[in-house]
DRENPA-3360 file (N, C-alpha, C; in nm, 2 decimals, always signed):
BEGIN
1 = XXXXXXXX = +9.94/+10.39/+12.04/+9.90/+10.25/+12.06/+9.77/+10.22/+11.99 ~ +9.75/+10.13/+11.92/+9.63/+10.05/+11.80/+9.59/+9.98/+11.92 ~ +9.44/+9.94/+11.92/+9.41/+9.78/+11.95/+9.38/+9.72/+11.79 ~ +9.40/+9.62/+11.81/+9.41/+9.54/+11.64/+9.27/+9.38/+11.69 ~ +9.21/+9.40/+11.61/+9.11/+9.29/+11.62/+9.12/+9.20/+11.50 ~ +9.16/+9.08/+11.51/+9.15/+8.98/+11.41/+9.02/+8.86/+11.42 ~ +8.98/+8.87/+11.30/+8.91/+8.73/+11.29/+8.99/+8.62/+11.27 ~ +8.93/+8.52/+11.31/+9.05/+8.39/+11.28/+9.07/+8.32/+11.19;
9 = XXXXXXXX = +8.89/+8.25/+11.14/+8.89/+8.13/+11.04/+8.88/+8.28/+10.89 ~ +9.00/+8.25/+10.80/+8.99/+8.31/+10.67/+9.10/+8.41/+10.69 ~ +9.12/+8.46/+10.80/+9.17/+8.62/+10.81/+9.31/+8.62/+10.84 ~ +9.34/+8.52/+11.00/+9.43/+8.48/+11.05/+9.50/+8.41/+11.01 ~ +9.43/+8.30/+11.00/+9.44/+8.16/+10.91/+9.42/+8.17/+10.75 ~ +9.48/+8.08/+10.66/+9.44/+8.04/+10.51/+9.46/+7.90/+10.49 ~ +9.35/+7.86/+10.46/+9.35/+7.72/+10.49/+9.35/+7.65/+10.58 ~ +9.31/+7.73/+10.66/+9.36/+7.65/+10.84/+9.50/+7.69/+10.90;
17 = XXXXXXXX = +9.54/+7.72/+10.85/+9.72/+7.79/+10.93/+9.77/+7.95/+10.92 ~ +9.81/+7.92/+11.06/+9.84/+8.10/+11.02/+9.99/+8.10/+10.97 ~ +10.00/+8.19/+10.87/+10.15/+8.21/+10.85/+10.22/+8.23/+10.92 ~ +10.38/+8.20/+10.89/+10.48/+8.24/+10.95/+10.51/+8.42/+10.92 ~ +10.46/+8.50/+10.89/+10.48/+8.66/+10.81/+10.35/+8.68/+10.88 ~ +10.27/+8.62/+10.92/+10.15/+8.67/+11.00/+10.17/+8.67/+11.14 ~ +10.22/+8.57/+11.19/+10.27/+8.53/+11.30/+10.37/+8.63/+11.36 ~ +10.50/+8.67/+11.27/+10.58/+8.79/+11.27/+10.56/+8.87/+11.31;
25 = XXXXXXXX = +10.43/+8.93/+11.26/+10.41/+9.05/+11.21/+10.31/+9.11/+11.32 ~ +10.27/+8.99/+11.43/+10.17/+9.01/+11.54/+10.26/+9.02/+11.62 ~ +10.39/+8.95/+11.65/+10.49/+9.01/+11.72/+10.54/+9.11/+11.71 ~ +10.58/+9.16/+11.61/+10.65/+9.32/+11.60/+10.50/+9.36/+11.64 ~ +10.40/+9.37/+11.61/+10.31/+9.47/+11.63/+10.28/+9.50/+11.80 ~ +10.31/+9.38/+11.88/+10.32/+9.37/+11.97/+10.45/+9.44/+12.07 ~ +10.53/+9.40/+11.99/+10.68/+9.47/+12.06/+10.69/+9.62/+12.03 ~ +10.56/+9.66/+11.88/+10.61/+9.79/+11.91/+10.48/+9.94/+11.99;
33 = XXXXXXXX = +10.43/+9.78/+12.09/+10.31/+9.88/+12.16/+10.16/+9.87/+12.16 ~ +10.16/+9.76/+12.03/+10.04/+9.80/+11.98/+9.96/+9.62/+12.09 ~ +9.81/+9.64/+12.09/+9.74/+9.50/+12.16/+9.69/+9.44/+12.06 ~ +9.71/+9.29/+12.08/+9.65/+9.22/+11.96/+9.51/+9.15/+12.03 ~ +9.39/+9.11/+11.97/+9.29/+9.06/+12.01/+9.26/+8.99/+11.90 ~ +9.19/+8.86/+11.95/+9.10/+8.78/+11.89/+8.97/+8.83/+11.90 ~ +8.88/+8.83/+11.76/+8.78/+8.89/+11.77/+8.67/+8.76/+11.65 ~ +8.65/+8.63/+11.75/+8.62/+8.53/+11.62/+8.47/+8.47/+11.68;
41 = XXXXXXXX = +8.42/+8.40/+11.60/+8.26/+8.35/+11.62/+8.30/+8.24/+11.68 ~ +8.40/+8.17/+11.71/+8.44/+8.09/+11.80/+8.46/+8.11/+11.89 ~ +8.37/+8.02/+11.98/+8.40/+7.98/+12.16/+8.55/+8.01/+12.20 ~ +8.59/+8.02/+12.31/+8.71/+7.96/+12.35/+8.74/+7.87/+12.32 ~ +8.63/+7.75/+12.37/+8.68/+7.62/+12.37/+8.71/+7.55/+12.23 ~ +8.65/+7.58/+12.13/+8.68/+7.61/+12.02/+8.81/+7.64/+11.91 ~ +8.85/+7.67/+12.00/+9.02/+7.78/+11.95/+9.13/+7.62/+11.96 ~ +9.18/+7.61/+11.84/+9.30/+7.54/+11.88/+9.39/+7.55/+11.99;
49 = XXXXXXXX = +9.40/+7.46/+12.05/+9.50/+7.46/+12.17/+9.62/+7.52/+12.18 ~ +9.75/+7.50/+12.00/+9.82/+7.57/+12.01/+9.84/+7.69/+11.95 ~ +9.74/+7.77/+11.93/+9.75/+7.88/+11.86/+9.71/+8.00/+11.97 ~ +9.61/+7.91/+12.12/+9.65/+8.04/+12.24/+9.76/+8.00/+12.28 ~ +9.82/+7.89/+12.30/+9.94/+7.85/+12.38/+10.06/+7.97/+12.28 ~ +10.04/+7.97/+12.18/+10.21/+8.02/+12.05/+10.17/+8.17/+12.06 ~ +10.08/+8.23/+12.06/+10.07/+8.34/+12.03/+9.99/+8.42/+12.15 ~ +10.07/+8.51/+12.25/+10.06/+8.55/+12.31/+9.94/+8.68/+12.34;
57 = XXXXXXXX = +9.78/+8.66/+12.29/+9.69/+8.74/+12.28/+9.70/+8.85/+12.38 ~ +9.68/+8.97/+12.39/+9.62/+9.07/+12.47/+9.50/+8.99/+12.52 ~ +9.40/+9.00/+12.47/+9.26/+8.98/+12.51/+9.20/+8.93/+12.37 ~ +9.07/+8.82/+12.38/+8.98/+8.83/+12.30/+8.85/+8.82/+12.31 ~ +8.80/+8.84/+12.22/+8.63/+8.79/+12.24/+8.58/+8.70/+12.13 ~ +8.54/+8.57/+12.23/+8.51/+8.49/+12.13/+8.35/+8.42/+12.18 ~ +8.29/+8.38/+12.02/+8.20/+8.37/+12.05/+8.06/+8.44/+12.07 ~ +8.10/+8.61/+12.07/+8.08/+8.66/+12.09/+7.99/+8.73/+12.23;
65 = XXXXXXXX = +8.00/+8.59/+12.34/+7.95/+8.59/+12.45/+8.07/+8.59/+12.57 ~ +8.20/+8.58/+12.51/+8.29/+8.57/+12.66/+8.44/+8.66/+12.59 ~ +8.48/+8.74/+12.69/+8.56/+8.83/+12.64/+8.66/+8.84/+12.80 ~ +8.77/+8.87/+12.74/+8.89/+8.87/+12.80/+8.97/+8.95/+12.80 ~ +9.07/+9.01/+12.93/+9.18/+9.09/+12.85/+9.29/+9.09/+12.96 ~ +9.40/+9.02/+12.93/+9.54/+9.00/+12.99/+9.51/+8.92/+13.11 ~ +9.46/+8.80/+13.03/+9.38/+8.64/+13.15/+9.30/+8.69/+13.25 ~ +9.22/+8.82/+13.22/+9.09/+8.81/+13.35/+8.97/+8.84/+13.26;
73 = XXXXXXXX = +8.85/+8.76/+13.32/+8.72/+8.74/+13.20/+8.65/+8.88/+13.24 ~ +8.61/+8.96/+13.15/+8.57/+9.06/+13.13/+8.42/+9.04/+13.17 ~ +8.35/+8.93/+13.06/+8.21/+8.95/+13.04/+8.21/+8.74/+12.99 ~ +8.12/+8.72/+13.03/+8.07/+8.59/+13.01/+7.90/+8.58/+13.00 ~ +7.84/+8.55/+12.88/+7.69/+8.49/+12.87/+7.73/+8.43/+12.81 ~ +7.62/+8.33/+12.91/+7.58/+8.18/+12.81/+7.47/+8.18/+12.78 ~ +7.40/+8.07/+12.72/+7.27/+8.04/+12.58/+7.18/+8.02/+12.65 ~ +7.04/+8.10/+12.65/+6.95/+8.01/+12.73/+6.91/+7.89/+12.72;
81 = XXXXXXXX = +6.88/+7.81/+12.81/+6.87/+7.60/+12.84/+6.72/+7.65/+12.70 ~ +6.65/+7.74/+12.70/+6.51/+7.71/+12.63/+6.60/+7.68/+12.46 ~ +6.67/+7.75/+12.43/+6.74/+7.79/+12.31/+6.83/+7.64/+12.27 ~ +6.88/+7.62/+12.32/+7.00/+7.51/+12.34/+6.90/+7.37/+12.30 ~ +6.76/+7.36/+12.41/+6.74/+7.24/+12.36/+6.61/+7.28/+12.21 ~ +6.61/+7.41/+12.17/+6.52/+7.41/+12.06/+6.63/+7.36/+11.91 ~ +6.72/+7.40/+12.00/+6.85/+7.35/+11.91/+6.89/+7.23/+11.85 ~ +6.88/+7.11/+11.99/+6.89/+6.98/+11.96/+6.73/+6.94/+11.89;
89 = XXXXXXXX = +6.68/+6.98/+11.92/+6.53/+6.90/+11.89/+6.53/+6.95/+11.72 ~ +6.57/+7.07/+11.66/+6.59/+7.08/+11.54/+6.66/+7.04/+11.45 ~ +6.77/+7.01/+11.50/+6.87/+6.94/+11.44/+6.88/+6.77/+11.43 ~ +6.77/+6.75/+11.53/+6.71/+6.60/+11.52/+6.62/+6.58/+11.42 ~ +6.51/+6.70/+11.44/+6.43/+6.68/+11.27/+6.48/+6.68/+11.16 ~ +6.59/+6.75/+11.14/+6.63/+6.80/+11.03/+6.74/+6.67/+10.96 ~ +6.77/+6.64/+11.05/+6.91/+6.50/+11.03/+7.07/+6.60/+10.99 ~ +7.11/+6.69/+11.13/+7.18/+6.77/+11.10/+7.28/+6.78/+11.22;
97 = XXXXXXXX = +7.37/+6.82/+11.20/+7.50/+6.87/+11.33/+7.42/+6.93/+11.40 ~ +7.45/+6.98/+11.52/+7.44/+7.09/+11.62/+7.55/+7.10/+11.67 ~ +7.64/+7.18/+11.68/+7.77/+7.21/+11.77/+7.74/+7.35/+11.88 ~ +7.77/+7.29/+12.00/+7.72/+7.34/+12.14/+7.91/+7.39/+12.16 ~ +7.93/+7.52/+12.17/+8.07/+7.58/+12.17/+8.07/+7.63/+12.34 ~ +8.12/+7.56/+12.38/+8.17/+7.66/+12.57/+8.26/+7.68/+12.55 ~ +8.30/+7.77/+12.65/+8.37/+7.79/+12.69/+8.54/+7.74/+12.71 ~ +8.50/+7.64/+12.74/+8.61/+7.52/+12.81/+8.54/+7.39/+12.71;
105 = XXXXXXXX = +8.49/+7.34/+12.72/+8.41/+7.25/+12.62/+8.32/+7.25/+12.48 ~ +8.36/+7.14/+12.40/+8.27/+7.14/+12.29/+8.17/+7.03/+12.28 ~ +8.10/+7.03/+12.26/+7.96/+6.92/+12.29/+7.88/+6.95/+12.09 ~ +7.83/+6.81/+12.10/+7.72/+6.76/+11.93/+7.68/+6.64/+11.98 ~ +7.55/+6.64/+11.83/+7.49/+6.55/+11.86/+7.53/+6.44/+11.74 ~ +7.68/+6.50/+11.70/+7.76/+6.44/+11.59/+7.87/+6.40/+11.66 ~ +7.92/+6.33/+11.81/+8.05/+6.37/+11.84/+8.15/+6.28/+11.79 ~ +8.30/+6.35/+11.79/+8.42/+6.28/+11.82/+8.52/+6.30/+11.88;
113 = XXXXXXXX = +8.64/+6.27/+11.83/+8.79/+6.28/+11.91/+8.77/+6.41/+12.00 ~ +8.71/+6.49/+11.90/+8.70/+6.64/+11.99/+8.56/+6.74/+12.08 ~ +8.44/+6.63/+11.99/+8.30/+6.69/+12.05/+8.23/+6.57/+12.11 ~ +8.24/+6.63/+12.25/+8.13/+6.54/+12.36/+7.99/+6.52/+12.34 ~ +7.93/+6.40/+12.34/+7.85/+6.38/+12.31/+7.66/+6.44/+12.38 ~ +7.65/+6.52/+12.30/+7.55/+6.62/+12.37/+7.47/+6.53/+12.47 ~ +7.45/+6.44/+12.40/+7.28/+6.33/+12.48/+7.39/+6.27/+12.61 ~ +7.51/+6.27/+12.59/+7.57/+6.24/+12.76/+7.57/+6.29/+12.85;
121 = XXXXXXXX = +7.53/+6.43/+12.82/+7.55/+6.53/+12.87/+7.42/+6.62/+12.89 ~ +7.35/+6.62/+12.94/+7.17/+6.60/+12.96/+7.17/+6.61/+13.11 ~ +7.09/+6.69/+13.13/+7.00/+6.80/+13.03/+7.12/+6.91/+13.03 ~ +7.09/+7.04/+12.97/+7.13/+7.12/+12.97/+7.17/+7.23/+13.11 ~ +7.25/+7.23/+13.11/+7.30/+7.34/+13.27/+7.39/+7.45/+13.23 ~ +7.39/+7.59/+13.28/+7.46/+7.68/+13.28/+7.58/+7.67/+13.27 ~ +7.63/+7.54/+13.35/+7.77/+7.53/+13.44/+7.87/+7.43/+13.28 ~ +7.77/+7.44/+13.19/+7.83/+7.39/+13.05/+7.89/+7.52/+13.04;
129 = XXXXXXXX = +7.84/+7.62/+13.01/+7.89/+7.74/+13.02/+7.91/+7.81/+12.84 ~ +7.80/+7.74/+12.76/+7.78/+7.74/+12.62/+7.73/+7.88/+12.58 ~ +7.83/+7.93/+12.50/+7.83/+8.09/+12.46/+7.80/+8.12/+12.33 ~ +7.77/+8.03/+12.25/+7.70/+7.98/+12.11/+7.68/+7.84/+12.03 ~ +7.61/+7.85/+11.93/+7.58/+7.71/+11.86/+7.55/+7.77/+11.76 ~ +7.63/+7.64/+11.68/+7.59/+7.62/+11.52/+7.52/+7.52/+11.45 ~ +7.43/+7.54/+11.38/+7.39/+7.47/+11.31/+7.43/+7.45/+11.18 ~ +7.45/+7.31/+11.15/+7.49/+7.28/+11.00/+7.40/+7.25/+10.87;
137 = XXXXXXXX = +7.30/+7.37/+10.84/+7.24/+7.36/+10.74/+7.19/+7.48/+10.70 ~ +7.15/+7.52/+10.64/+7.07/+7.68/+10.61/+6.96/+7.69/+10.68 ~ +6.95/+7.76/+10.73/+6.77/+7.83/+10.82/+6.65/+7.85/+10.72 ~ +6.60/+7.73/+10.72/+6.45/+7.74/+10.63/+6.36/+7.88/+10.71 ~ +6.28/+7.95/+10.59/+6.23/+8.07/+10.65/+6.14/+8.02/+10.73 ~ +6.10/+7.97/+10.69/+5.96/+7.90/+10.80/+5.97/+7.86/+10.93 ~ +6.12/+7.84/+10.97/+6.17/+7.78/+11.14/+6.23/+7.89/+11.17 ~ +6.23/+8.03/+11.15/+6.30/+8.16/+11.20/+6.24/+8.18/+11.34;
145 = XXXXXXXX = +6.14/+8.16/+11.37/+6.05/+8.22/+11.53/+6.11/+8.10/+11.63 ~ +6.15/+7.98/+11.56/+6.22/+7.89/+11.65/+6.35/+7.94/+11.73 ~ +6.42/+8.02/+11.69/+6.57/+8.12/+11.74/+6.49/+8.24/+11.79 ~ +6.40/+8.31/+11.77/+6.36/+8.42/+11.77/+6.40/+8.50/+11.89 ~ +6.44/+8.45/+11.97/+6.46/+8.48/+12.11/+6.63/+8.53/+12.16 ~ +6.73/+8.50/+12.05/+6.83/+8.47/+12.03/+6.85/+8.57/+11.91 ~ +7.03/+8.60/+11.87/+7.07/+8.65/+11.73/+7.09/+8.56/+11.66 ~ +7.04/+8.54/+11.53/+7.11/+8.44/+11.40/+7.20/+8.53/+11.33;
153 = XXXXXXXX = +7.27/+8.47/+11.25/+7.37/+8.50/+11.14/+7.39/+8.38/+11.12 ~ +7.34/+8.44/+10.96/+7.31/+8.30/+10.85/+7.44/+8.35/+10.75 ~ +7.47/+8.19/+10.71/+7.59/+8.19/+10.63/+7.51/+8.10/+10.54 ~ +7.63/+8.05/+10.42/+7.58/+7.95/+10.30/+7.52/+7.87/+10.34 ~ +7.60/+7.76/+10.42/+7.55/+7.65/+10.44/+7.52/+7.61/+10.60 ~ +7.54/+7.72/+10.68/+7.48/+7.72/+10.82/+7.46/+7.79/+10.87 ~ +7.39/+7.80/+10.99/+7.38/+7.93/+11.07/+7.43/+7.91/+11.24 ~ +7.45/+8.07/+11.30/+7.53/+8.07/+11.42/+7.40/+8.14/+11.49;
161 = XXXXXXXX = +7.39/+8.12/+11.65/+7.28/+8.10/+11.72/+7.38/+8.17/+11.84 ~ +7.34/+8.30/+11.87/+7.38/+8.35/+11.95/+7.34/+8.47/+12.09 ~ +7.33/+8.48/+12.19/+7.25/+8.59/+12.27/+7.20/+8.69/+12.20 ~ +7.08/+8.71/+12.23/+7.07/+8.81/+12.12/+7.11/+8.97/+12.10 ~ +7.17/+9.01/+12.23/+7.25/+9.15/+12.24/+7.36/+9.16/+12.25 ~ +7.44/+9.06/+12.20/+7.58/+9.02/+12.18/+7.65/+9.03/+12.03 ~ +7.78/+9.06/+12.06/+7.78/+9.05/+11.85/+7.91/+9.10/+11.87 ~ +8.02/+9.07/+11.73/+8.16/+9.11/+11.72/+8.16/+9.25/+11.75;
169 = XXXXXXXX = +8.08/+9.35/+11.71/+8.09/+9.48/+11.73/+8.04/+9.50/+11.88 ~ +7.94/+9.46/+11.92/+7.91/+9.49/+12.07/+8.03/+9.43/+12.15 ~ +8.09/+9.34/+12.09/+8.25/+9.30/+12.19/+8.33/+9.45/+12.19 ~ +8.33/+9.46/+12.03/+8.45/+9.59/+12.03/+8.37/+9.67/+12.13 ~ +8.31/+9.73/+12.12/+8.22/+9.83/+12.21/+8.28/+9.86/+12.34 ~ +8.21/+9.70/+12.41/+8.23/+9.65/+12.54/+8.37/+9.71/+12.59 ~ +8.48/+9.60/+12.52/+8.60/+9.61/+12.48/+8.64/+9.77/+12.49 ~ +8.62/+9.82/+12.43/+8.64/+10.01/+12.40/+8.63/+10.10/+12.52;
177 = XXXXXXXX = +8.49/+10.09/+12.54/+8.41/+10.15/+12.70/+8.51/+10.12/+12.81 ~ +8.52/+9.95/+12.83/+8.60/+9.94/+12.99/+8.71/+9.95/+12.98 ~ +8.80/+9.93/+12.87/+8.98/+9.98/+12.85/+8.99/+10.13/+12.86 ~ +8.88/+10.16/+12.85/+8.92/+10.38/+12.78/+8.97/+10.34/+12.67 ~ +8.96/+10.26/+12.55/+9.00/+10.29/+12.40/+8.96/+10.41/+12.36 ~ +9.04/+10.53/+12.27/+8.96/+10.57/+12.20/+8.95/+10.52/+12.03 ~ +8.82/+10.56/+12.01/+8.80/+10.49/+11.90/+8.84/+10.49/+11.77 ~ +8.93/+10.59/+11.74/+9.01/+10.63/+11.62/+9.14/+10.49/+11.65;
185 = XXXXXXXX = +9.16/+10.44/+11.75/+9.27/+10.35/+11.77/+9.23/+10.22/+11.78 ~ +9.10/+10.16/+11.73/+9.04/+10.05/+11.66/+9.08/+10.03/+11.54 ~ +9.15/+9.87/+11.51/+9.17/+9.84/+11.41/+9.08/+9.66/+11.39 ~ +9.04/+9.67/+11.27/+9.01/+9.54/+11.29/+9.05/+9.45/+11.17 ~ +9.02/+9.32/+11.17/+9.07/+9.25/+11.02/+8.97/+9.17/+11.00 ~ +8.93/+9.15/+10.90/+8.84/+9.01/+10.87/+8.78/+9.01/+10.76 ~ +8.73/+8.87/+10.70/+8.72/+8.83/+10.58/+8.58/+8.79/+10.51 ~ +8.43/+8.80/+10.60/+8.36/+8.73/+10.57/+8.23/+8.79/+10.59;
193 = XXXXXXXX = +8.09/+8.77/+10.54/+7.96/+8.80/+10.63/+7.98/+8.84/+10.77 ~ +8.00/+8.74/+10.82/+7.96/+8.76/+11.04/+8.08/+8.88/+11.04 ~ +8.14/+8.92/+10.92/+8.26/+9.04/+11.01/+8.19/+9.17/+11.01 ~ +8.09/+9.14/+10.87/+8.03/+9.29/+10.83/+8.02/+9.42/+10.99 ~ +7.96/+9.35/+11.12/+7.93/+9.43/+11.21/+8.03/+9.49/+11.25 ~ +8.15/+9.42/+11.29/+8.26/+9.47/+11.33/+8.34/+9.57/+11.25 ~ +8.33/+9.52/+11.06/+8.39/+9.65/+11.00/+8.34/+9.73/+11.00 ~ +8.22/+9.76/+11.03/+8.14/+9.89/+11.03/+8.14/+9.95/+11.15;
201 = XXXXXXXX = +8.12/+9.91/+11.24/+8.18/+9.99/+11.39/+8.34/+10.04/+11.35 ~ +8.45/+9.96/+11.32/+8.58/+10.05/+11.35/+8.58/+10.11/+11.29 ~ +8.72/+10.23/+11.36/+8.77/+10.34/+11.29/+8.85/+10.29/+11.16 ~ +8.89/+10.22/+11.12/+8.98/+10.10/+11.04/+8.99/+10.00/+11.06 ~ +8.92/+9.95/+10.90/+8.87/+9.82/+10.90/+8.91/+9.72/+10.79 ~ +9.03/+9.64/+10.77/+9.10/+9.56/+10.68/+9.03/+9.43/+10.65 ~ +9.01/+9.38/+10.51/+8.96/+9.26/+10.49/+9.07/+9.23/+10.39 ~ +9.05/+9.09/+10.41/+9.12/+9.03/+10.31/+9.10/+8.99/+10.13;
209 = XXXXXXXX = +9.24/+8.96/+10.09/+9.17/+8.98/+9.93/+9.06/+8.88/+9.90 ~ +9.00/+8.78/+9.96/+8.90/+8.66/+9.87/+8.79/+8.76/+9.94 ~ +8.81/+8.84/+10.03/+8.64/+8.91/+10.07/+8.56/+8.90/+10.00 ~ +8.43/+8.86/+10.04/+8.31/+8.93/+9.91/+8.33/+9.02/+9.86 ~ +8.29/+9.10/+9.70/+8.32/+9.24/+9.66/+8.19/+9.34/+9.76 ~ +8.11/+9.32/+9.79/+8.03/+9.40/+9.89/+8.08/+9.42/+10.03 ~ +8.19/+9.35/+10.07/+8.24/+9.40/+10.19/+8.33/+9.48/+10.18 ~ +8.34/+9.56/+10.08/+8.46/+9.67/+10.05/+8.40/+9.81/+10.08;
217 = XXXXXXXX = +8.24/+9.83/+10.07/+8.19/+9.92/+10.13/+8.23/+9.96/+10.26 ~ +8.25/+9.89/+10.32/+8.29/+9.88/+10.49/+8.44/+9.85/+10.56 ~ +8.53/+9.87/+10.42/+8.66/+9.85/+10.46/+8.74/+9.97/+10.40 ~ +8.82/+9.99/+10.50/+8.94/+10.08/+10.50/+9.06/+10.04/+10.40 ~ +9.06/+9.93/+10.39/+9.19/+9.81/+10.32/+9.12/+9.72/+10.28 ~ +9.15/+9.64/+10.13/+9.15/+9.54/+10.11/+9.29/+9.48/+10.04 ~ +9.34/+9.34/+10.09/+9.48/+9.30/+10.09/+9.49/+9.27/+9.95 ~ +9.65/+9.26/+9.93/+9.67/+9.19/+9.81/+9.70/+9.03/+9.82;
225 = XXXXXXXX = +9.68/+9.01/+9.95/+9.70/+8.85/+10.00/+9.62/+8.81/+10.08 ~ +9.59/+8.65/+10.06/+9.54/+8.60/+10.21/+9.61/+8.55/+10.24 ~ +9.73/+8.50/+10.21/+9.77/+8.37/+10.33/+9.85/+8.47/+10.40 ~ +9.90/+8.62/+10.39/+9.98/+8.67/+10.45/+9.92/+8.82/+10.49 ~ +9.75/+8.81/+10.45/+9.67/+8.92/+10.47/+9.66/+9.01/+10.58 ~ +9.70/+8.95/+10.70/+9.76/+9.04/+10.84/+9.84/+9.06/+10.83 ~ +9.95/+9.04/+10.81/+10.07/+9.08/+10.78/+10.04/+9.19/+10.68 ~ +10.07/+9.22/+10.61/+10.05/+9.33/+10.50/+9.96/+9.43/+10.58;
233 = XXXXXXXX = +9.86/+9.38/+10.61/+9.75/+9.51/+10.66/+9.81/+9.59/+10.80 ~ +9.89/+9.51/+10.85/+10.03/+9.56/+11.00/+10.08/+9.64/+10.88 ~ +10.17/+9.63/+10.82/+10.30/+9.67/+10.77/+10.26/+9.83/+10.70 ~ +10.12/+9.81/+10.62/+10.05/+9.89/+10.56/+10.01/+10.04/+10.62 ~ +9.92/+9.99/+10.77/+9.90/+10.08/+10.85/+9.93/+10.11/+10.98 ~ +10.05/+10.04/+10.97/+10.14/+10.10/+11.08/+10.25/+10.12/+11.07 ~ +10.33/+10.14/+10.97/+10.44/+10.10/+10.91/+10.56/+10.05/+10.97 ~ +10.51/+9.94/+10.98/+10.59/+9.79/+11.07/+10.72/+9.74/+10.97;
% end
């Protein structure tokens, strides 16, 4: 038996959708024993509606503060209230998004159809139950001690604000330790910077073909597809 860790946005998805040969290919992997997990920088609340409803996860960790496995919550941290509002107050100087990711809810100080309006929702409380935030602009070096307290991972054009002893690989960890995984039966998949930790913790580690060329140091596989890049990487190393 494999655990299989997928990232979602790039990995799972191409374009925003997951394939029908991806989708497939999570079922046979499932029918033939193996546990699928979500392993994404996204909250729960975060996660499209129908893609937990269609696809029947083992467990995931998302967010990298709340983790699950076969509908009972493993591990839940949320954001300290100090962090959260250094968050809004920066993103107010700056003339920028803030997206506040719970659990069960999404909260900005940009909202719509789908994000609650942060300033309605004042002051900040636990019982929000916010397991990370994004910010929508690049981290000037000079406002780094403002997060300091917290983990950053900085992308192109934003950065993710997270507990600071928390992280995709410390999921798998977590994840590993309280199941009895052993660790040669870590699989993971993903496409991007924030996966680097995670490919480097598993025993096998799949990225997809648009990867950066520097994340190939830390992969076991790189696909000849993305829109069908889980699928192939199933088929590949398990021979599905």
């Amino acid at each position: 038996m494999k655990y299989l860790f997928f990232d979602y946005d790039g990995t799972l998805t191409h374009n925003g959708v997951i394939s029908e040969k991806n989708r497939k290919y999570l079922a046979v992997a499932q029918a033939a024993g193996h546990k699928i997990f979500l392993n994404t920088g996204r909250s729960k609340g975060n996660m499209p509606d129908h893609v937990l409803r269609d696809i029947p996860f083992d467990g995931m960790i998302c967010g990298a503060g709340y983790m699950e496995y076969e509908g009972k919550v493993l591990f839940e941290e949320h954001m300290p209230v100090s962090v959260l509002e250094a968050g809004l107050k920066y993103a107010t100087e700056k003339g920028c998004r803030v997206l506040y990711e719970g659990v069960e809810k999404l909260y900005s100080n940009e909202p719509n159809q789908w994000l609650l309006d942060i300033n309605e929702h004042m002051p900040f409380v636990d019982s929000m139950r916010i397991t990370n935030m994004t910010i929508g602009r690049k981290l000037d070096e000079c406002d780094r001690d403002i997060f300091s307290l917290c983990k950053v991972v900085e992308l192109p054009t934003y950065f993710e604000v997270m507990p600071k002893h928390v992280g995709k690989a410390t999921g798998l960890k977590f994840i590993e330790d309280n199941l009895g995984i052993a660790h040669e039966d870590i699989i993971v998949f993903g496409d991007s910077e924030n996966d680097i930790e995670m490919l480097k913790f598993a025993h096998t580690s799949v990225i997809m073909n648009h990867a950066p060329d520097f994340l190939s140091e830390y992969a076991t596989l790189r696909t000849e597809s993305d829109e069908n890049g889980v699928a192939e990487g199933l088929i590949k190393l398990l021979g599905l």
